[in-house]
N, C-alpha and C positions, 0 to 999 in steps of 0.2 A: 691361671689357665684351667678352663673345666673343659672334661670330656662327657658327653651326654648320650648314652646310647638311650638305643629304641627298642622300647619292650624288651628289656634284657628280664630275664628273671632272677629270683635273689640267690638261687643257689645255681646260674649258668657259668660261674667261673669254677677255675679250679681251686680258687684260693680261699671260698666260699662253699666248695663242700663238693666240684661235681664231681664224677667216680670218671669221665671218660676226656672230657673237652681239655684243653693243655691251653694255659695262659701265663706262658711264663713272663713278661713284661709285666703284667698285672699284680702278678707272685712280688716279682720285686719289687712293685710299687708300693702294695703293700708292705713287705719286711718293710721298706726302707722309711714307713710312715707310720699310719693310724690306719686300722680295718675297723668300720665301726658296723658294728651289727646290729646296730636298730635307725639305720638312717631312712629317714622316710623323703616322696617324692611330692610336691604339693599339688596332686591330684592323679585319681585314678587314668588318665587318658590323657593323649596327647599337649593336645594347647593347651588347656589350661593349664596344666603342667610346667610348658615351655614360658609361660606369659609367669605364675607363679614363681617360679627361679629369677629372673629378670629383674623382677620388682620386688621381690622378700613379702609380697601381702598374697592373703587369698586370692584367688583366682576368683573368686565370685564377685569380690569388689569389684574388678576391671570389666566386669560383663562378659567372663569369657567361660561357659558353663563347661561347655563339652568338646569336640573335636570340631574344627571347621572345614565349612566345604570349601568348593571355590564360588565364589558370590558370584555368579552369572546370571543371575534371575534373580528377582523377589520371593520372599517366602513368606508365607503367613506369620511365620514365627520371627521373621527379622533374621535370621540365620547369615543370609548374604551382607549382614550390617557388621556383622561381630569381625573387630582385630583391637590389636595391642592400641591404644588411643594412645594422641599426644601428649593429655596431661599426665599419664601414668607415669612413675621416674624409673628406671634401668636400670641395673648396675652399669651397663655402659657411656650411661649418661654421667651419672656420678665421677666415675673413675676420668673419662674423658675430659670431664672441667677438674679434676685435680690435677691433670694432666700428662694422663696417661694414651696411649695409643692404642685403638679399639679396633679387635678383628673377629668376623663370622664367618666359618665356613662349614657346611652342612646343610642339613634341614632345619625349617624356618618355625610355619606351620602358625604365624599366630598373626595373622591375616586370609580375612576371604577373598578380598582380590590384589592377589600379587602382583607386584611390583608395576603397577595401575598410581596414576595419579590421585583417583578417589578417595584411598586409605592410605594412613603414613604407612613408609615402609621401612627395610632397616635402617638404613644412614638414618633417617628421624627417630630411631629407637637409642644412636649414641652409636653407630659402628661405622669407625672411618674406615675401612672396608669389608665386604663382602661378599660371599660366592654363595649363594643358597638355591635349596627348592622349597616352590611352597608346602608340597608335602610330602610323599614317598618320591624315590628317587626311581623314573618311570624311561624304560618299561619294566626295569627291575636293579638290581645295586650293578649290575654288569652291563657295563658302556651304554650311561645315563644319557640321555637327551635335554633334559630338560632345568639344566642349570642356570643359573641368569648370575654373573658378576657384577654390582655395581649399576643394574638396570640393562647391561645387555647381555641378552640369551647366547649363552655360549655356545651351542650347539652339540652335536654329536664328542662326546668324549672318549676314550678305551680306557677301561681299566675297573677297578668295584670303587662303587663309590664312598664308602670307607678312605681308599688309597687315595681319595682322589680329593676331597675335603683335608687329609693331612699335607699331600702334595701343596696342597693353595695354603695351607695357613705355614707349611714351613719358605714359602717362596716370599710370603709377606714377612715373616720375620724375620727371617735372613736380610731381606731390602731395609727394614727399621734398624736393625742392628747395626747395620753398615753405614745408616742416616746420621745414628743417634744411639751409642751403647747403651747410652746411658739412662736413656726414657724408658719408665715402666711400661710397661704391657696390660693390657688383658683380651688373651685370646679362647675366645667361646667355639668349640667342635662338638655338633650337634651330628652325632653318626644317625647313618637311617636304618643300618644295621640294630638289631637282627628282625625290625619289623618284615615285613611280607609286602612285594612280592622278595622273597629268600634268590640269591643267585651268590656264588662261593667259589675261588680260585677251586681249580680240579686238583693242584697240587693238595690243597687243607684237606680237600673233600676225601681223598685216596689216605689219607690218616688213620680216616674215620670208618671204614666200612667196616674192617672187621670187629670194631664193638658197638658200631651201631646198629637197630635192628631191621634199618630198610634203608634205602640210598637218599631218602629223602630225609631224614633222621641225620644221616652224614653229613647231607648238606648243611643241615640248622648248626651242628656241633663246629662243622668248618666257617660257616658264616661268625660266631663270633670269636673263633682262631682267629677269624683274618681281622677285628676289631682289634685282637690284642697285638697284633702284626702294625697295622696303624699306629696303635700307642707304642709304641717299642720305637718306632721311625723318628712319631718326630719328641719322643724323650732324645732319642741317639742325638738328634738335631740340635737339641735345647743342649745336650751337654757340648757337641761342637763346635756351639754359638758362645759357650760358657756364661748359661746363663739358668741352667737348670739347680747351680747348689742355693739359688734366691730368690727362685719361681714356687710361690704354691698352689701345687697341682692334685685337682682332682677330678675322679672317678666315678661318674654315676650314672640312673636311669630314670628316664622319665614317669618310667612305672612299671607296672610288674609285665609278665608275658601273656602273651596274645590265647586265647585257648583253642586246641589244633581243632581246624575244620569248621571254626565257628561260621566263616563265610565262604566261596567254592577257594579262594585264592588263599588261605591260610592251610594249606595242605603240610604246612613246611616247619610249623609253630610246635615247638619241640621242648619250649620253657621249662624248666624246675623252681619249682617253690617251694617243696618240702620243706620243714612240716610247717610250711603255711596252709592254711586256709583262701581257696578263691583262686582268681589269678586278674589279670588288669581287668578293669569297669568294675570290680567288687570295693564296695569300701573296708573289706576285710583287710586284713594286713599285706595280703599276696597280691594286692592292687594296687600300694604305694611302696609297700618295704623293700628298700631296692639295697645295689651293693653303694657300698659308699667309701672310698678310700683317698687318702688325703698323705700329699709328702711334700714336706720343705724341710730340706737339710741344716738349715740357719735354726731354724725354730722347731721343727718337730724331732722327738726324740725317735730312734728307728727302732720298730719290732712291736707297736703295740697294738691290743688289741681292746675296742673302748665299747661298750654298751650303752652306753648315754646316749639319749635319742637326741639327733639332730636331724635337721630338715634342709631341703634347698632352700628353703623359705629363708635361713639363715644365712645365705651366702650375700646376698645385698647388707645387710646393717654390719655383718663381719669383714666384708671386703672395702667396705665406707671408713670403717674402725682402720684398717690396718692401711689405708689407701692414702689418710687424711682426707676424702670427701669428706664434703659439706652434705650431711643429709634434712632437706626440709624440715622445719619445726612442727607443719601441718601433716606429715606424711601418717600414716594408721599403719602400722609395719606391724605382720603376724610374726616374721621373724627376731631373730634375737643375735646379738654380739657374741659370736661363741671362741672369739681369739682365748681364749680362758684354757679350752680344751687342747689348746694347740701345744701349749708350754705345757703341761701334767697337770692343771687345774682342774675344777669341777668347775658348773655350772647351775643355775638356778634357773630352769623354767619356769616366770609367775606365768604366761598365757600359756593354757594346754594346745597342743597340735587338735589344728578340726578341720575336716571337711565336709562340705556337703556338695553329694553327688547328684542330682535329680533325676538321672540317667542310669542309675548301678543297674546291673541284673541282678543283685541281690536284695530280699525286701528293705532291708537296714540301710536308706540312703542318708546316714548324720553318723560320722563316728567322729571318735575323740579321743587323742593319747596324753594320759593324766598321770605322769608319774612313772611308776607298775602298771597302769591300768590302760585297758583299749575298752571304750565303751560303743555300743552301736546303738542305735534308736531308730527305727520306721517315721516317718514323715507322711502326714495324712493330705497328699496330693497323688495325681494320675502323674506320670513320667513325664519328662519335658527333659529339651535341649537346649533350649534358650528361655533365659527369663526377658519378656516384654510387657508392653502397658498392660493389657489383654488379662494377663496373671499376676502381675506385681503385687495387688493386693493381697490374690489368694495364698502366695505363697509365703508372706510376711505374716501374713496371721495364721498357719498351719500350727498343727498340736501334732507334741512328739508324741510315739508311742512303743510299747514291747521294744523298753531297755534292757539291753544285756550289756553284762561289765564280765570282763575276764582278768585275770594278773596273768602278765603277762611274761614275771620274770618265773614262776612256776608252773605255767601251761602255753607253752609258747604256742599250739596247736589251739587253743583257746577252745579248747571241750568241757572243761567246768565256767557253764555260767553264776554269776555271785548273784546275782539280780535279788533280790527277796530274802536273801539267808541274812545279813546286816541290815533291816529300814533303814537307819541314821545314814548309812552308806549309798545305800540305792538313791534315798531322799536327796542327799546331798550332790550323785551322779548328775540325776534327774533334773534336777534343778539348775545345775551349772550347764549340762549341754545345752537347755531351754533357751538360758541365759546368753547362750555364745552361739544361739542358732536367732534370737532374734536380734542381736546387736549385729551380726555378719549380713543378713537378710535385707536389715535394715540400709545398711551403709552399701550395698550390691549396688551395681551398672544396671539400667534396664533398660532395652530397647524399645524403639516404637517401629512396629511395620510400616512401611513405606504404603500410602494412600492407592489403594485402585485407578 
């Protein structure tokens, strides 16, 4: 079971460092697991992100660069083109032919035109049910409109949409439990919380005033109270069902936090990153480094706390491992089988963590996590959102440039650049991002605009 918040930032729990916001559901999830503090999200922003997780491979393979709209038009860039394709494999497709029972409810976000015959949509992704939106829950997380179940638009809801994505995945697994105890599960909650637009039970909010420093500040710190209030629900559920001491559950974010005021409707974007650098759309650390906590009572020991970088990227080859799927022989998997870490073991990263962002607002759109090391390189192209015919070429034959390398297990803040002080070191940086910038580039989705 994973839980997926939205633009959560890496230090908005309490159990993650914040000084005001209270998650005690989370607190326990963690005691009761693994908190790992260098988990990373497979992409600064939303979709690719979401598409990332899904399939264990870069998001740039799949042709899914940046955040999608809703495909209503044509665009010069093919934008209205981009969603999750068919031949891409899931983890819900995996687990589903192992034979397992496949549930989404939440935000979707990795198609342009939802729940449209033109593009697959979830049940083609491997999920035998569904309740989603295609992307923020609108006109805000409080009594959403715009949910679709299974292809019909459910209409006007009451309640935050947090409560209301748990409510439907605990109604479905309570119905399978009762089908079928016995049949595995994997159930995907994709919160829209704490993206923007922000709206927050008045009870969390009333918490919060007096350590927050405006009411709108209250609201961001109650908005992901009420996330932990979700997980707490249908944890309580899972144990009701008695099916939580052989479920492994976890905890994460699609990327870092939103930065306050960036666009008029982010008035509410309240994130902590400390002491990262950046915050979402950076390929700095504070643009993927999210929280990331993990609990199975059968197999994880309780109370730890692990620094081994792991990725969502990992959850497809781990959940295939531990699932018995059959994963393709053909498949390019950026992730890795990390059941190792789950029992007290180490792990062996041979491919380093990479992205490339085309989109960052920071100049460094190529980083890469090597070890101890976070390296960033500039990429000698204009910003882009989509790769199509148009640029394919320019972008496969671009030259990296102004490498910075940090260690990151003695400057978490990454204020000493290493870049020059080692050649053999920097050469050797240099050379491997090149390397895993034009093998990814290479093997990337490209679209073609659609003809005048």
């Amino acid at each position: 079971m994973v839980f997926l918040c939205d633009d959560l930032g890496y230090g908005d729990l309490e159990c993650y460092g914040h000084p005001h916001i209270k998650t005690p559901h989370l607190n326990k999830l963690a005691a009761e697991g693994i908190r790992f503090t260098d988990c990373y999200s497979t992409a600064p922003v939303c979709s690719p992100s979401r598409v990332g997780l899904l399939t264990g491979r870069s998001p740039n393979r799949a042709g899914v660069y940046d955040w999608i709209p809703p495909g209503n038009k044509p665009r010069p860039d093919a934008r209205e083109q981009v969603h999750l394709r068919r031949s891409e494999t899931t983890i819900a497709q995996l687990l589903k032919d192992a034979g397992y029972a496949t549930c989404v409810s939440g935000k979707w976000h990795c198609n342009a035109q939802f729940n449209a015959a033109s593009q697959p949509q979830l049940g083609d992704a491997g999920f035998d049910h569904w309740m989603a939106t295609q992307n923020n829950a609108a006109p805000s997380h409080r009594n959403p409109v715009n949910y679709v179940r299974n292809g019909e638009p459910v209409g006007k809801l009451e309640g935050y949409s947090c409560n209301l994505a748990v409510a439907e995945a605990e109604r479905w697994l309570e119905a399978r439990t009762k089908a079928d105890a016995a049949q595995p599960f994997f159930l995907f909650v994709p919160f829209h919380e704490p993206h923007e637009p922000v709206a927050s039970p008045e009870d969390l909010v009333a918490q919060y005033r007096d350590v927050a420093k405006s009411e709108k500040e209250a609201e961001y710190f109650a908005n992901v109270a009420n996330v932990d209030r979700a997980v707490g629900s249908l944890m309580a559920k899972l144990k009701a069902l008695d099916r939580d001491k052989n479920t492994l559950v976890i905890f994460t974010s699609d990327n870092g936090p939103e930065t306050l005021s960036r666009y008029s409707r982010a008035d509410r974007s309240f994130g902590v990153v400390t002491p990262l650098r950046g915050m979402k759309l950076w390929t700095t650390d504070a643009g993927f480094r999210v929280a990331g906590i993990m609990r199975w009572p059968q197999m994880i020991k309780a109370g730890q706390t692990v620094n081994t970088p792991v990725s969502a990227l990992d959850f497809l080859p781990t959940f295939a491992a531990l699932g018995e799927a059959k994963v393709p022989d053909a498949l390019a998997l950026d992730g890795m089988d990390v059941r190792a870490l789950l029992s007290g073991g180490e792990i062996t990263r041979e491919k380093p963590l990479f992205w490339v962002y085309f989109n960052a607002i920071n100049e460094q759109r190529v980083a890469m996590r090597d070890g101890d090391f976070k390296v960033l390189a500039k990429v000698d192209l204009p910003k882009m959102q989509n790769v199509h015919a148009g640029v394919a070429e320019q972008v496969r034959a671009a030259s990296l440039s102004h490498v910075s390398i940090y260690n990151i297990r003695t400057g978490i803040d990454v204020s000493e650049d290493l870049a020059g002080k080692d050649e053999a070191q920097t050469k050797m940086f240099t050379e491997k991002l090149t390397k895993m910038y034009r093998e990814l580039t290479a093997g990337s989705h490209v679209w073609t605009p659609a003809e005048k």
